[in-house]
C-alpha angles and dihedrals in degrees: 000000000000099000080055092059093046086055089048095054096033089064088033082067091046101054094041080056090044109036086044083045087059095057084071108042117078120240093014118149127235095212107040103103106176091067094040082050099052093035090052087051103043089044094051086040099058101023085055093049092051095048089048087048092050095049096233115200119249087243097057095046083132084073089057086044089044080051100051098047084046087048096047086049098059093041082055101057091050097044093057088039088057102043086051097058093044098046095243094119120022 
């Protein structure tokens, strides 16, 4: 039952940095999860291996959260770039 609640707070995660990263990018939809899900991920994938890379102090975390939402927005905008040229998402 534990590993269920890691899985539910882990794509809670993902859907509070997508569904924020949509605010910013033009013509997203709201209710398109699957891009507010991957950008979510790719965003907290690769904002969370840079500020690990950087070596952020613990009393600036809000720099590694400011690099994960950046990161989701711009995941964002290329997801829906490239499920627009390929048809999957119209």
């Amino acid at each position: 039952m534990g590993l269920f609640w890691q899985i539910v707070s882990l794509l809670s995660v993902w859907l509070v940095y997508g569904v924020i990263a949509s605010f910013f990018v033009k013509n997203s939809n709201k209710r398109d999860y699957l891009l507010i899900l991957l950008s979510g991920f790719f965003g907290g994938l690769f904002g969370g291996y840079l500020s690990n890379e950087i070596q952020i102090p613990d009393n600036i975390w809000y720099l590694s959260e400011f690099l994960k939402l950046v990161f989701a927005v711009f995941s964002m905008h290329g997801l829906q770039f490239i499920f627009k040229k390929t048809g999957f998402r119209k």
